[in-house]
C-alpha positions as CSV (number, residue, x, y, z in Angstrom):
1,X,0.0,-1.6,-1.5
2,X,-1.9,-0.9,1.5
3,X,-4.9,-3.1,0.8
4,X,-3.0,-5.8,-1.0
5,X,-1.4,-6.5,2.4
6,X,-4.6,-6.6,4.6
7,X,-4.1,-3.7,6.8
8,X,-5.9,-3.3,9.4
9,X,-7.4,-0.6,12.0
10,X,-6.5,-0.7,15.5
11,X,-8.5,-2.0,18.0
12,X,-7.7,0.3,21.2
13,X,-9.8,1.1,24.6
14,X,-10.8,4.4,25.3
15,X,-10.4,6.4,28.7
16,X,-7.2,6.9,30.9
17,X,-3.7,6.5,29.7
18,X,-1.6,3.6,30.7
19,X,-0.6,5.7,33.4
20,X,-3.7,6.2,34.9
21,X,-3.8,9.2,34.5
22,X,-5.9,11.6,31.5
23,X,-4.3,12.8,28.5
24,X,-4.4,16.4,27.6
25,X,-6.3,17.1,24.5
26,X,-4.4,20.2,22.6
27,X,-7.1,22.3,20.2
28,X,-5.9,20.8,17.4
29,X,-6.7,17.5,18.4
30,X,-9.9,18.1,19.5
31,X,-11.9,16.2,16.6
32,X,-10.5,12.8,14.6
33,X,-11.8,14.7,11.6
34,X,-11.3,12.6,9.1
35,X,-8.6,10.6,10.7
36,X,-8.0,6.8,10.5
37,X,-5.3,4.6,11.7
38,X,-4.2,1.7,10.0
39,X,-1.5,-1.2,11.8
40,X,0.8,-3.6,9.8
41,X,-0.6,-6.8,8.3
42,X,0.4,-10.3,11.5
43,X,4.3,-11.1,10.9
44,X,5.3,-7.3,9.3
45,X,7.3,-4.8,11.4
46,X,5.5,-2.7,14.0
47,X,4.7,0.6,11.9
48,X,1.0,2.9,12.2
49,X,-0.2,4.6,9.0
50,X,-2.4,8.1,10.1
51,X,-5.0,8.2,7.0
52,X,-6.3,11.8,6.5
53,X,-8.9,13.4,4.2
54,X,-8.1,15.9,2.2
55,X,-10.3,19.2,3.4
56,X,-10.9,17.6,6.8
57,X,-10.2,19.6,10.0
58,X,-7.0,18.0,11.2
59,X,-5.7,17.7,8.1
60,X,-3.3,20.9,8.2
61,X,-1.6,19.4,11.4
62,X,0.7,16.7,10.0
63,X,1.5,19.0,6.4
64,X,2.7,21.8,9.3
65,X,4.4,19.6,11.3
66,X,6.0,18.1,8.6
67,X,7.1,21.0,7.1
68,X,8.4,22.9,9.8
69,X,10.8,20.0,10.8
70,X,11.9,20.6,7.0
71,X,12.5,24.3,7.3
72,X,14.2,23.0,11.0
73,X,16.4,20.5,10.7
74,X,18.2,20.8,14.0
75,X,14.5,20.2,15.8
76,X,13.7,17.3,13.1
77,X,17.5,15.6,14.5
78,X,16.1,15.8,18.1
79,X,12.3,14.6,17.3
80,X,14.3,11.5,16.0
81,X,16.6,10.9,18.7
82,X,13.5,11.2,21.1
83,X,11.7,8.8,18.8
84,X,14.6,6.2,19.1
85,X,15.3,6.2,22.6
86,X,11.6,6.3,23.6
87,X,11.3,3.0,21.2
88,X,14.1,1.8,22.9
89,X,13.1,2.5,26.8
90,X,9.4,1.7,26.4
91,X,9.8,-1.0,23.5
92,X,6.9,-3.2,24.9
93,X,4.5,-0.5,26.0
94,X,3.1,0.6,23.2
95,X,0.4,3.2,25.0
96,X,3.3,4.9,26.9
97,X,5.5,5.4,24.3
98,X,2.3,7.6,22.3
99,X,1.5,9.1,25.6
100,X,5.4,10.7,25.6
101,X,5.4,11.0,21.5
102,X,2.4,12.5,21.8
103,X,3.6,15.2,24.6
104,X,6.7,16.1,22.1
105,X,4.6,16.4,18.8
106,X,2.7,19.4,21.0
107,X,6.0,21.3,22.1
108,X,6.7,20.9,18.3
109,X,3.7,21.6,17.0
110,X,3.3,25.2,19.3
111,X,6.5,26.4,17.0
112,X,5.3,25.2,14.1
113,X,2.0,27.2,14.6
114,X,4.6,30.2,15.3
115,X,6.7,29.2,12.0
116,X,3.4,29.4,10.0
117,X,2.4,32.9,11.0
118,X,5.8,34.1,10.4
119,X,6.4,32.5,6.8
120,X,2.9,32.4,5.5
121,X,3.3,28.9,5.6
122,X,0.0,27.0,3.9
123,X,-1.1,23.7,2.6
124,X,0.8,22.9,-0.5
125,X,0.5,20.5,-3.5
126,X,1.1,16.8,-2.5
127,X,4.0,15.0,-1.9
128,X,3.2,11.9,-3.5
């Protein structure tokens, strides 16, 4: 599906945030290992596809994340909400809206990393 629609990668400056000011980098983000991002084909709705490969660094960090707003589904509720009201405050500013996501998805992900040494919690078989 993906390449019969002619998705592309993003084409984004590096360096300060559209605030002007520098984004923290958490550990876990510290290398793209692996990671690609794709953006809908001109005339589909706004969406971003994160591409990861299997055995890569980073690739733990969306499998946790996604499973610990599973196994939480009271935290999952508000990750939406903040999703939804961010799209609708900062609907035309792309760069902002990540820079807030993007602050949340840590605060998250610093349970999660608490969740996994508490369960045992480790990559699992695919979805798909």
């Amino acid at each position: 599906m993906v390449l019969s629609v002619s998705w592309r990668r993003p084409v984004r400056p590096h360096g300060p945030t559209s605030t002007g000011t520098t984004r923290y980098q958490a550990p876990w983000k510290n290398s793209l290992g692996g990671k690609r991002f794709l953006n809908e084909p001109p005339g589909y709705r706004r969406v971003n596809i994160a591409v990861r490969v299997m055995g890569q660094t980073n690739q733990g960090y969306p499998l946790t994340f996604r499973d610990y707003l599973r196994a939480h589904p009271f935290s999952a509720q508000a990750y939406a909400t903040l999703k939804r009201d961010l799209a609708h405050l900062v609907h035309d500013d792309y760069d902002r809206y990540a820079e807030v996501k993007d602050a949340a998805c840590d605060l998250i992900y610093v349970a999660a990393e608490d969740w996994v040494q508490a369960v045992g919690w480790s990559v699992g078989p695919s979805d798909g």
